[in-house]
N, C-alpha and C positions, 0 to 999 in steps of 0.2 A: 466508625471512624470517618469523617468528613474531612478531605482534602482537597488541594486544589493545585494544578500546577500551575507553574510563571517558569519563563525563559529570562536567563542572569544575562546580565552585561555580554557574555563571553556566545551565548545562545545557548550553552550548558542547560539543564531541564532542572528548576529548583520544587519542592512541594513543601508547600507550606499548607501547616495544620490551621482548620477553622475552629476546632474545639480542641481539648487535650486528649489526647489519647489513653486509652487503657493500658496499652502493652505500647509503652514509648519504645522501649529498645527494639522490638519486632518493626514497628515502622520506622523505625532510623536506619535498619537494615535493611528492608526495601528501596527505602531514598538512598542509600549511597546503591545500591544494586542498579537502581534506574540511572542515578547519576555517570557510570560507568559506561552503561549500556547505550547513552546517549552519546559518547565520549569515541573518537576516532583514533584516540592512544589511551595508554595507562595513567593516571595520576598520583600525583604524590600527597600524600595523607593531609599534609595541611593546607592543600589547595580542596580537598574533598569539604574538609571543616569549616571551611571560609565560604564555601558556595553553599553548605548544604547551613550555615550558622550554629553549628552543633560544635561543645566542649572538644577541641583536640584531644582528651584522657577517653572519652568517647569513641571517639571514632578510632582508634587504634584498637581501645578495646573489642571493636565489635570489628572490626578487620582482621584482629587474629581469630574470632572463630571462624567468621566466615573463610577465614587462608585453612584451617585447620578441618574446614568441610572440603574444601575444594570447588569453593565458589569464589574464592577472588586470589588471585596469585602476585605475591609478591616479587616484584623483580628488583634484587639486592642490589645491583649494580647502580642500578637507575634510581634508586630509590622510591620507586612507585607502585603503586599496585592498577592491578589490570582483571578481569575477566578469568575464571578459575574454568577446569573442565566441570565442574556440576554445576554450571551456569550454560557451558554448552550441551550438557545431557538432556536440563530442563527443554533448550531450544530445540532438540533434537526430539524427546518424548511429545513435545509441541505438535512438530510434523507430523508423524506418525499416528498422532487421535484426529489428524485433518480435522481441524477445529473451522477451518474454514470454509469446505465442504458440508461438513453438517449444519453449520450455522445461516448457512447460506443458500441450501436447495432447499429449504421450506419458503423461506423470502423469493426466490426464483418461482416456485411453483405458484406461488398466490400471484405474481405478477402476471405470469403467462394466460391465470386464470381468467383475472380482472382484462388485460387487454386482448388476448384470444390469438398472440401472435409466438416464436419461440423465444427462448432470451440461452444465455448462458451465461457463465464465472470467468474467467480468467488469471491467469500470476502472469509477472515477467520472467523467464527464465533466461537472461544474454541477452539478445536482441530480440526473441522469439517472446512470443505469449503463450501461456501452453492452460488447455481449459481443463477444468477441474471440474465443471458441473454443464450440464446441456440438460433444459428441460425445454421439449418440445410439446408444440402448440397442439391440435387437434386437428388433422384435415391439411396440416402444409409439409411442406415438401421439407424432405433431410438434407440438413447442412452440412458442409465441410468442417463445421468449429466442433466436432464429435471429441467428447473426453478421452484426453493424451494425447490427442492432436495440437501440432506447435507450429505456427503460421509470423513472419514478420510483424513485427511491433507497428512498424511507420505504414503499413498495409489496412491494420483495422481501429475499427472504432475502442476495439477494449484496451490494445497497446498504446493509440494513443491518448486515452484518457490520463493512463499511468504515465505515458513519458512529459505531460504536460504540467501533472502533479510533481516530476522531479527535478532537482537543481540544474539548469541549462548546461551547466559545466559535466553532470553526469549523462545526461544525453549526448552531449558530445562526445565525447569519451564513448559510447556505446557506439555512434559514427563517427569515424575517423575521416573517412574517407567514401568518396564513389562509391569502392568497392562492398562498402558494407550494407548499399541499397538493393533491392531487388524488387522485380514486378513480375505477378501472375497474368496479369492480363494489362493490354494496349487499351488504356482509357484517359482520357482526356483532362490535363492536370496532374497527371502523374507526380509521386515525390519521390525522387532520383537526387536528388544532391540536400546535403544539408541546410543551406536556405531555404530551401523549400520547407525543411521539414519544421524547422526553426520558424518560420513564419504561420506555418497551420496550426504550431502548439500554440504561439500567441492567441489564436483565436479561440483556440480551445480555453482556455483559461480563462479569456475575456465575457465568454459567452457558460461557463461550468459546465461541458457535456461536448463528448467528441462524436462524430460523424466519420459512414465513411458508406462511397458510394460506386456499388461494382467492383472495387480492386481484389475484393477476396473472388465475390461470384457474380457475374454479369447479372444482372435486372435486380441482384439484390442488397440493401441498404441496411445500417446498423447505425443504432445510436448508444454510447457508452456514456458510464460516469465512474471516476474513482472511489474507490474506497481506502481510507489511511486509516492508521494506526494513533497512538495518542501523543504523537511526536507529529502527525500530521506527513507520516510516509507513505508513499500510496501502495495500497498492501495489494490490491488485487483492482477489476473492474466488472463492472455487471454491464449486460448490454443485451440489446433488444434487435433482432434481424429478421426485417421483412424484404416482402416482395416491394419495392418501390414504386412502380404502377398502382398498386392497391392502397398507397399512403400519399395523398398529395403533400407537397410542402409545406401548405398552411398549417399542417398536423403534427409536423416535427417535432417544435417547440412544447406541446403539451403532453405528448407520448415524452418529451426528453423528460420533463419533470417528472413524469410516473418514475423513471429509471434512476433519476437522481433522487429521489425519496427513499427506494428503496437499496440504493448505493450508501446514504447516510444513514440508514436503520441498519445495515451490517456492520458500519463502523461504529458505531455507538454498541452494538453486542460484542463488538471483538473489544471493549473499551476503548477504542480510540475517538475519535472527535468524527463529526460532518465534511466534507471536503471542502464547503465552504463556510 
């Protein structure tokens, strides 16, 4: 089956088929599944028909079984359906085989190999990042970014790769306020107010790859890149932390590329798309 997605009018996630399908009813039931899943509420059947361009006698049909599995739930009142619990178990069985861990400490380990320095994974979990994979170098010193360790977003490179990749209204939201800032250590340029931090994501976006230098551990420096999903969310980031003294600056920029290559070869295994 060859498809492709397009974003509708609405930003809604449409897929349209390049060739016909075998088993049309199986993928018209994934498309309204993703359809959903892209979706911030529930929908009503014939707003589903009109974006996905499928027979309304269709998609009803194929909304009671899937209501009758318990992958999408009907809400009588509202007239809509939404998101069933066997749509949350899928999510949940998801977690639990860390598809992103495995997929991803083979990618970690050949980078570390190829540049000879450590790297790690990361999620966002709140404000925190919390690492999932650390594979270290040979001969350097152990980091603080050890697996199930959870350090401030606006602090490293791997948080802010992902807070750069998310809509500005949901980083705010994640800072509200002062209060939500914090520093490890006294360094120069610190980000303590939202401004600030609003202005360093701009960079980070304008340039694909975040930095971040001493605020986790004095003398040592990390370069990140996100990783997204096939909606283009940023699912995780990978990132690379040296000694700084041992990397001059001229160097950044070509070690960042190593790390955004293989930030975008994760996201294309998890099917999602390139960051950029």
């Amino acid at each position: 089956m060859d498809t492709e997605a397009r974003h509708g009018t609405g930003g809604e996630i449409q897929v349209a088929s390049k060739g016909t399908s075998k088993v049309p009813a199986a993928e018209n039931t994934l498309r309204i599944l993703k359809l959903l899943a892209s979706r911030r509420g529930p929908m009503a059947a014939s707003q589903i028909a009109s974006t996905l361009g499928l027979p309304r006698s269709s998609v009803y049909h194929l909304l009671g079984v899937m209501e009758a599995n318990g992958f999408v739930l009907h809400l009588h009142e509202e007239q809509r359906y939404g998101l069933g619990i066997g749509a949350f178990e899928l999510s949940s069985a998801y977690s639990r085989q860390e598809p992103l861990s495995r997929l991803g400490r083979p990618l970690l380990a050949s980078l570390v190999d190829a540049l000879g320095e450590s790297a790690h994974l990361a999620v966002l979990h709140g404000r925190d990042v919390l690492y999932i994979v650390e594979e270290r170098a040979k001969n350097r010193p152990s980091l603080v970014t050890d697996v199930g360790v959870r350090l401030p977003s606006h602090l490293t490179a791997s948080g802010r790769a992902i807070l750069a990749a998310l809509p500005k209204s949901q980083v705010r939201a994640l800072y509200p306020n002062a209060a939500a800032f914090t520093a490890r250590h006294e360094v120069a340029g610190a980000i303590m107010k939202y401004s600030a931090l609003s202005s360093h994501l701009d960079q980070v976006r304008q340039r694909g790859y975040a930095t971040e230098h001493g605020e986790v551990t004095p003398g040592f420096g990390s370069i990140a890149a996100a990783v997204t999903d096939h909606l283009g969310w940023p699912t995780a980031a990978v990132a690379v932390t040296f000694l700084e003294d041992k990397l001059p600056a001229g160097q950044w920029p070509s070690l960042a590329a190593r790390v955004q290559k293989v930030a975008d070869e994760l996201s294309v295994r998890l099917h999602g798309r390139p960051a950029r």
